[in-house]
Each structure stands twice: as C-alpha cells, then as structure tokens.
LOKE-664663 format. One line per field, with one value per residue (C-alpha): residue number from 1; x, y, z. Coordinates in pm, 1 decimal. Layout:
// LOKE-664663
drenmar <- NUM_...
east <- X_...
north <- Y_...
up <- Z_...
//
This chain:
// LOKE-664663
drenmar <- 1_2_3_4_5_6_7_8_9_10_11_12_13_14_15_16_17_18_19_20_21_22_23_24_25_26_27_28_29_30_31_32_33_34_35_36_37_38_39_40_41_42_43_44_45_46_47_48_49_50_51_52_53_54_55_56_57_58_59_60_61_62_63_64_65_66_67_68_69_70_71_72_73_74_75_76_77_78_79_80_81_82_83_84_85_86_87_88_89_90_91_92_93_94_95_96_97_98_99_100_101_102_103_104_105_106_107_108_109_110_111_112_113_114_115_116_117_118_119_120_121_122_123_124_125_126_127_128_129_130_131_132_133_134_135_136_137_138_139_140_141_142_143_144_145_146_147_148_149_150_151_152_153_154_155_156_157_158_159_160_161_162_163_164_165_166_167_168_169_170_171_172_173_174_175_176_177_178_179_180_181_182_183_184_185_186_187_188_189_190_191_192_193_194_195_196_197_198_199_200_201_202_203_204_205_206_207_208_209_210_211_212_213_214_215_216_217_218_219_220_221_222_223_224_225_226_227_228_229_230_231_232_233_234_235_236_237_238_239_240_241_242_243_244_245_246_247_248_249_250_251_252_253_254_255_256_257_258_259_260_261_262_263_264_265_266_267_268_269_270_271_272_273_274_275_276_277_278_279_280_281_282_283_284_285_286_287_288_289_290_291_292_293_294_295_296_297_298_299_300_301_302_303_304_305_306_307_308_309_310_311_312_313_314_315_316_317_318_319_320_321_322_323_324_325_326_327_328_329_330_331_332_333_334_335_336_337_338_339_340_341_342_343_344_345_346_347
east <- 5287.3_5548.9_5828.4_5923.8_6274.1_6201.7_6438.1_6379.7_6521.2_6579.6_6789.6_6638.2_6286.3_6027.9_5639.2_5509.9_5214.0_4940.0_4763.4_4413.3_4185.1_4142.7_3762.4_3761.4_3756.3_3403.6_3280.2_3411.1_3275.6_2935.6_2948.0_3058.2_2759.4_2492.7_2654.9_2653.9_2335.0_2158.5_2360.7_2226.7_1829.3_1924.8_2002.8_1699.9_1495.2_1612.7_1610.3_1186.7_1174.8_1319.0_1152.8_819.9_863.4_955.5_752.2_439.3_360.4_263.5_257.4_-16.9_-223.9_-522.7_-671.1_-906.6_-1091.6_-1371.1_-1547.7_-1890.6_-2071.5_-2082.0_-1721.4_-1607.2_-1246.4_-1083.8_-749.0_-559.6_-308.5_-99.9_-257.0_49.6_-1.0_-411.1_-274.8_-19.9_-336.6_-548.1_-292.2_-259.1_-641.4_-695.7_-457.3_-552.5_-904.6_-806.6_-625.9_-997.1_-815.8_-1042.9_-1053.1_-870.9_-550.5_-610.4_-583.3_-274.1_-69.7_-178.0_-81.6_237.8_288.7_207.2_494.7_763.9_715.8_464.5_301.4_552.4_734.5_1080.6_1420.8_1598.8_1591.9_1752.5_2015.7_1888.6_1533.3_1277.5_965.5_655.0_702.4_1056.1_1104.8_1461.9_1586.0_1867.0_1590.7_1381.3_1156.2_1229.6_1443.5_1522.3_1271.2_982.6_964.3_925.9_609.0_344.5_107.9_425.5_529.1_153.3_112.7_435.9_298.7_-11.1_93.8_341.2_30.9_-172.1_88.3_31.6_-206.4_-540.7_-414.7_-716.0_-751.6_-392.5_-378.4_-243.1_103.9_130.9_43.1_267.4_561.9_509.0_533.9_789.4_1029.7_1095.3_1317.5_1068.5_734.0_518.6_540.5_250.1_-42.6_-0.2_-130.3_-395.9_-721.7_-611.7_-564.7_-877.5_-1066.6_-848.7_-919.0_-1288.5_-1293.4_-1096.9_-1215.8_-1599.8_-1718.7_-1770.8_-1944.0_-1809.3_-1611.0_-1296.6_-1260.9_-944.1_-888.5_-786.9_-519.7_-370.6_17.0_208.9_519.5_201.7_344.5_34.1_-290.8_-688.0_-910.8_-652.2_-421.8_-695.3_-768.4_-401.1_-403.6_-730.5_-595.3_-260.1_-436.9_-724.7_-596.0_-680.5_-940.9_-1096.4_-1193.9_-1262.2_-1545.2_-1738.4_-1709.6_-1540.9_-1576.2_-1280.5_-1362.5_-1667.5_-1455.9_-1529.4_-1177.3_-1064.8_-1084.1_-837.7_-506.1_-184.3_-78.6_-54.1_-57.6_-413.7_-603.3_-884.7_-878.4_-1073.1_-1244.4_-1391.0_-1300.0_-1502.1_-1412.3_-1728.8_-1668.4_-1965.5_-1945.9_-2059.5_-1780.3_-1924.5_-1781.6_-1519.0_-1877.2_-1870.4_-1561.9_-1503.8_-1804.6_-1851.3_-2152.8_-2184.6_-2199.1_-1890.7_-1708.8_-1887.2_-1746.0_-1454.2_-1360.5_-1499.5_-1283.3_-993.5_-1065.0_-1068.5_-760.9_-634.8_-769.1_-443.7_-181.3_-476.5_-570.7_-916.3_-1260.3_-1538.5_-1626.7_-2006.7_-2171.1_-2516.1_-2643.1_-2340.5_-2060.5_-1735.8_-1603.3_-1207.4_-1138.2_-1511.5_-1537.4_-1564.5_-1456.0_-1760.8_-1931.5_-2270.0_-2616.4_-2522.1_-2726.6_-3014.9_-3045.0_-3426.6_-3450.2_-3449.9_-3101.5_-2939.3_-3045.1_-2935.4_-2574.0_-2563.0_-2457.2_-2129.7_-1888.5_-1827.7_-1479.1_-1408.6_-1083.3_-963.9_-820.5
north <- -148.1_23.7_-98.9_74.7_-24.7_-138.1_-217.8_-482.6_-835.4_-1018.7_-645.2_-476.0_-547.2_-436.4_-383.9_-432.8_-170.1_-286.4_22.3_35.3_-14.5_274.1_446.6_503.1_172.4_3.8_381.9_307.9_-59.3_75.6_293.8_29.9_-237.0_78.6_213.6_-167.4_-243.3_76.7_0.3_-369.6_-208.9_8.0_-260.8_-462.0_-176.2_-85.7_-501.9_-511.6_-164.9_-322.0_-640.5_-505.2_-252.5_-542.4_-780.0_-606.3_-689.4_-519.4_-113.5_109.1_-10.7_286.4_42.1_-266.2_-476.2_-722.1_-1015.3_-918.3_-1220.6_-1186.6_-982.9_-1314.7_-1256.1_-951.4_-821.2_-499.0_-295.1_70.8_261.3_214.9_-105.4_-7.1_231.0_-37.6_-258.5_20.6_67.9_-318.8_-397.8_-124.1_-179.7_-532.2_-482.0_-203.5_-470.3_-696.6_-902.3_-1156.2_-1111.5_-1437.3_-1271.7_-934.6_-1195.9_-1363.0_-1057.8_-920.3_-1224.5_-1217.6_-834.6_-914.4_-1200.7_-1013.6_-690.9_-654.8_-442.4_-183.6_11.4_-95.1_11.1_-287.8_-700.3_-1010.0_-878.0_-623.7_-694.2_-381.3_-301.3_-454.0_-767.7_-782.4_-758.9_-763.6_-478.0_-804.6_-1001.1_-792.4_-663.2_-338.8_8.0_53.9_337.6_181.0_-100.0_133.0_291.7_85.3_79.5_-39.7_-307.6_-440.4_-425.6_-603.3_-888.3_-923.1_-930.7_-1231.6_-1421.8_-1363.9_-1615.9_-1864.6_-2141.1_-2152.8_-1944.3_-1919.6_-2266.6_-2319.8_-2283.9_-1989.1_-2054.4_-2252.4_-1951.8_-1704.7_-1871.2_-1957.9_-1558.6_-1555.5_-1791.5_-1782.7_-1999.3_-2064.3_-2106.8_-2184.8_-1862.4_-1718.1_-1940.4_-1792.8_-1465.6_-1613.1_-1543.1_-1185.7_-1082.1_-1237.3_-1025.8_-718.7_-800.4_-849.8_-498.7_-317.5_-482.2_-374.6_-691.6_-665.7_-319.1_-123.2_-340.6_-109.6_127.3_348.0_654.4_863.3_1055.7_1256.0_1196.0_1487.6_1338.4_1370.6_1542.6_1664.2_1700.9_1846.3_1770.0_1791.6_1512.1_1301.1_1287.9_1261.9_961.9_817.5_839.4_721.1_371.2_351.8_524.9_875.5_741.4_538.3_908.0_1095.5_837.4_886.4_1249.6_1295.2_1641.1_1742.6_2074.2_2166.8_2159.6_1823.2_1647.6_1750.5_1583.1_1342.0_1501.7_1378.9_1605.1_1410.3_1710.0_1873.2_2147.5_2211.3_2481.2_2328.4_2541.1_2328.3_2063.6_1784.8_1460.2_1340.0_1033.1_840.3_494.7_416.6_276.1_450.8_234.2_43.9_-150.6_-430.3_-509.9_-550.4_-725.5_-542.0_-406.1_-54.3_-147.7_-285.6_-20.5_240.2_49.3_3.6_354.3_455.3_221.3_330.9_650.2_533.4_341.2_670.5_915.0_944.7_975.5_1218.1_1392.4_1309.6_1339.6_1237.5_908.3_885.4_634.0_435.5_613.6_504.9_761.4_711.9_989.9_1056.3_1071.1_882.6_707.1_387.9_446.2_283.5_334.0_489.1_588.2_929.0_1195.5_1387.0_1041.8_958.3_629.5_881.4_1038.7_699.6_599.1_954.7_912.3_532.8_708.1_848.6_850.4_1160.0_1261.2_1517.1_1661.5_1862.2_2122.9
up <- 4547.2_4776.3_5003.3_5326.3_5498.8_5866.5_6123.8_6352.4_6544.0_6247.3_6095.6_5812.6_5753.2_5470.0_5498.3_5193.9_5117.0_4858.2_4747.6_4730.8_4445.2_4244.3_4286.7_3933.2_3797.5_3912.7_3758.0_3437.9_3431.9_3528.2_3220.2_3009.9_3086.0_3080.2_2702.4_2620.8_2727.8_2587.9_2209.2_2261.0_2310.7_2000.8_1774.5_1931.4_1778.6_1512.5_1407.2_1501.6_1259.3_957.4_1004.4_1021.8_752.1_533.0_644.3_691.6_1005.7_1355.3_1366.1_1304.5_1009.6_877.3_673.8_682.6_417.5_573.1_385.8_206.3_313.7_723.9_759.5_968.5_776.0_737.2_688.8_804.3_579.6_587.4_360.8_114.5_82.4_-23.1_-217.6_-445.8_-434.2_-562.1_-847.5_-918.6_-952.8_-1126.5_-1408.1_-1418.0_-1485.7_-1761.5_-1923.8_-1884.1_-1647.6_-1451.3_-1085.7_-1005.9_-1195.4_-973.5_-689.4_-784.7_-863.1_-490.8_-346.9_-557.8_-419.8_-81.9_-66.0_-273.8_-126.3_135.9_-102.2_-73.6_-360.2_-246.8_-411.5_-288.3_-307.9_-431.8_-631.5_-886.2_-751.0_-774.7_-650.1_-608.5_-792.8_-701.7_-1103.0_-1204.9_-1491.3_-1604.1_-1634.4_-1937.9_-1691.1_-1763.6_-1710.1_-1285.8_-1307.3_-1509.0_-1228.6_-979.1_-1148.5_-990.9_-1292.9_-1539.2_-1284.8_-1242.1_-1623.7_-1703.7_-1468.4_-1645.7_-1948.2_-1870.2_-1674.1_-1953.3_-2136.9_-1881.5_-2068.3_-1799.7_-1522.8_-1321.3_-1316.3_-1150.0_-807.9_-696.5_-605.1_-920.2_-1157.6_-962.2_-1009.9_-1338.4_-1391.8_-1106.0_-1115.3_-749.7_-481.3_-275.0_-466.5_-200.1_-12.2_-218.2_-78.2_255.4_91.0_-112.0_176.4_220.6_-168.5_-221.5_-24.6_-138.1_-464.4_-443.4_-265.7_-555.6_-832.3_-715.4_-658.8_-299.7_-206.6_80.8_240.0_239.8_436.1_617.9_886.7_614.7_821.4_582.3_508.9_510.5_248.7_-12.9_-308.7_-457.0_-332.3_-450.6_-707.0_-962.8_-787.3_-753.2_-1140.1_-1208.7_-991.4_-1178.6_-1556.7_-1406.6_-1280.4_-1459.3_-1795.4_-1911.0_-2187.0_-1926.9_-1781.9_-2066.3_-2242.6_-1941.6_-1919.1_-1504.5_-1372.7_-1185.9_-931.0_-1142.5_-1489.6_-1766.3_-1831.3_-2131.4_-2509.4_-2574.7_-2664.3_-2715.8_-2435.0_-2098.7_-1902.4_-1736.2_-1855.4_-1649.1_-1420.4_-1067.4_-842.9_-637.5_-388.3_-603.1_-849.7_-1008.5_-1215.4_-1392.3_-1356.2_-1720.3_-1912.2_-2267.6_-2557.5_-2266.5_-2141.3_-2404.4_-2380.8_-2003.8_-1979.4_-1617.4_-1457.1_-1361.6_-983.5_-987.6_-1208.9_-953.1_-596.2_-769.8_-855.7_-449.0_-274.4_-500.7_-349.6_-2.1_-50.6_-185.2_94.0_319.0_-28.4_-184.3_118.5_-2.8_301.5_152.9_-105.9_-187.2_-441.8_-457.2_-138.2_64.4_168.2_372.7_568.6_701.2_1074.5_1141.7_1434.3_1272.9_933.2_810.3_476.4_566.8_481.1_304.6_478.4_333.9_45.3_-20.6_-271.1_-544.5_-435.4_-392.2_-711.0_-873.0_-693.1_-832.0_-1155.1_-1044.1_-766.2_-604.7_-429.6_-245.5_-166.5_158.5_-90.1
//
C-alpha cells in the first residue's frame, strides 16, 4: 500500500493506493488443491492395493473350484493361493490326514493369510499359518517353506483329541490360539470345496487360465517333478515309478538333487500308490485327480499346458478352462490314461 501527498482545501492531502492482488497467488492455490487432490487419489489407491492383496479380495483371480454335485457353489482364487492349497492338501494327505483336517488347515490359511506366503504379521508372525518362530514353530525360514509350515500344523492338530468331530473354528484355534477365534468359520464353505478338489475327492472341478507367470524361477518337466517330491514327498514318486521327459525318476538316494536327464516336455506319474496304498487307505481315483488338479493349480507357477487323466484333459489359455473329453480317447484310451496322470510342460 502506497501514499501519495495531495494538496487540496483542507492543505495537504493523501490518496491512499491499495495495490492489486497479485496474479500469482490464485495460480499457486490452484496447484495446491490439484497436487493435494492427486496425493489424496494416490493414497486412495495404494490403501484398496494393500487391502486386497491381504485380504484376498477383488482383482483378477485365474482360478476357480466349483461344487461336484450341481456346481451351485463355487469359489474364485489367484493362482497363488491354488498353488499354497495345492502344497497344504498335499502334505496333509502324505501325512494320512483325513480330508476334514485338509479342510481346517485351508480354512485356517485362508483367515491368517489369504493363502498367501507372507513375510509379515502380528508381531513375529510368518507365513501361511501366521506361525510365530518365538512360539516353537520353527526357524523364520522353515515357516516360510509351505510344506514345513503345513506339516508343523498337522502335526499339532493331530494332538487335538477328535478333531474332526469339533467344529471347525473350534479345532483351529485349538492349534491356533488366536484373538479372534471365530474368524475361521467364515472360510469353512470355500476350503471345503478346495479341499475336496485337491484331495481327489471331487473330480475335475478345478480348473485355472494357466497364464504363465513370468517371476517363475524354474520351469519344464524337471520343475514340475521337483515341485511333486517337494509336496507329495520324493518316495511318494519313486514307488510308483513317474517318468519325467521320457526318463524313470531315479532310485532312492540320499541325494536330494535330480538325475534324470528330460528330453521331453512330459511328467507321467502313475496313480498307484505301490506299498503307500494300505496305508492311506485311498483309492486310485482319488490319488489320480488329486495329483491332476495339483497340476492345474500348478500350471501358471510351472508354466505347465496340458493335464490329462481318466479320459479327461484340461488345457491353458481354453476358452473355458474346462476339463474336457481328451481328444482321440475311445473307452479303451480313457481307461489306459486312468493309470497315470500325464503333464505336460511348455518347455
């Protein structure tokens, strides 16, 4: 604000002169409410990102497991999460595990987790269970191994005195020991039908895209029969005689490492159990779907295109994703491809 002397009737006058507002400023406000508003959209963002990858909900999913009776219930999964649930039934029924405990460590999964390997939680909380390495659960990096962290649980609901006659949330926590101990019964329809899809029970009922994921650290015929002695266990492989890429799997050795040499793009595992039979008390139906929909679970990870068993095959990138009536398969071929599950891999 200036002052100008003025002279006048009354002597020496001043007009005051208030200067005018500055162009600049309503600029610089205008930037301020867009920057605010665009950091405020951010945040909004990046909030729905971590809530869903926790949480396990919304996004794209890849993978869907329907109801064997009339498919009237189904539920839809990443293919990480099929790929953890894979790894959890499978253990459990290599320990002889009843379905109903392959149900309640899903559903235990599915609450602590979201079925999702995590390196974070409650305090020292890890992975799927949420086990905690303070607790006796284990080292930090044997509860992030899948197959250790699904064993581990087993073997403490094993302790639990008639488990499968508890109700669900009842025998979780008991193995838990959880704040909130009802959480797990919201899971309970959705591992069940997970776990009657990987256990075998129910017969192509799983199925996903298959779109390859391109973090996979290892892919081919020998990945995929890494990945089967690593959830099923390697004797579970070799009593039955697999044939990875044209090559048997190798004696038992007390070497963990592979020997065969695979050139071709094929797994071929029988789904005879040898001396395992008896003491599983399974049939070789279920043993077969089981070890197929492992492999579909498996196909983005594995990079795997092809899963055919009993005269059913599922192919990657189908339209529908559908288990289907395997082309060229007479009743003699179906019953011929009942005896082992064949996988075959994009490399």
């Amino acid at each position: 604000m200036t002052r100008t002397p003025r002279e006048g009737r009354a002597g020496l006058q001043y007009l005051v002169r208030v200067p005018e507002p500055s162009p600049t400023r309503p600029k610089r406000r205008g930037r301020l409410f867009r920057f605010t508003a665009a950091l405020l959209v951010l945040c909004g963002v990046v909030a729905y990102l971590v809530v869903q990858y926790i949480t396990g909900g919304g996004g794209a999913r890849g993978c869907k497991v329907v109801s064997a009776s009339d498919g009237s219930s189904s539920y839809e999964f990443t293919p990480e999460q099929a790929s953890n649930a894979a790894t959890i039934a499978a253990v459990g029924t290599g320990r002889g595990m009843p379905e109903r405990a392959v149900t309640i460590a899903i559903a235990t999964a599915l609450q602590e987790s979201g079925l999702r390997n995590i390196e974070h939680g409650d305090r020292d909380s890890l992975g799927l269970f949420q086990q905690r390495p303070s607790q006796g659960w284990g080292t930090e990096r044997q509860i992030m191994d899948p197959t250790y962290a699904a064993g581990i649980f087993y073997a403490h609901l094993a302790k639990v005195p008639d488990y499968t006659d508890l109700p669900l949330t009842v025998a979780a926590q008991r193995v838990q020991r959880s704040g909130y101990p009802e959480a797990y019964a919201k899971h309970e329809t959705d591992a069940t039908l997970l776990s009657a899809a990987l256990t075998g029970r129910a017969a192509a009922t799983l199925t996903c895209d298959g779109r390859p994921q391109r973090t996979a650290s290892a892919t081919g015929p020998q990945a995929v029969r890494a990945a089967l002695v690593r959830d099923f266990g390697r004797d579970a492989l070799q009593e039955t005689g697999a044939v990875v890429g044209g090559t048997p799997v190798p004696s038992p050795s007390p070497s963990p490492s592979v020997t065969a040499t695979a050139r071709g793009r094929t797994v071929t595992v029988p789904v005879s159990e040898g001396p395992r039979a008896a003491a599983t008390g399974r049939d070789e139906g279920a043993r077969g779907w089981q070890l197929a929909q492992w492999a579909v679970a498996n196909s983005s990870a594995l990079h795997i295109q092809r899963v055919s068993y009993a005269g059913r095959e599922w192919t990657a990138g189908s339209s529908s994703d559908e288990w289907r009536t395997a082309r060229s398969q007479g009743a003699a071929g179906a019953e011929r491809s009942a005896e082992a599950v064949r996988i075959l891999t994009g490399q």
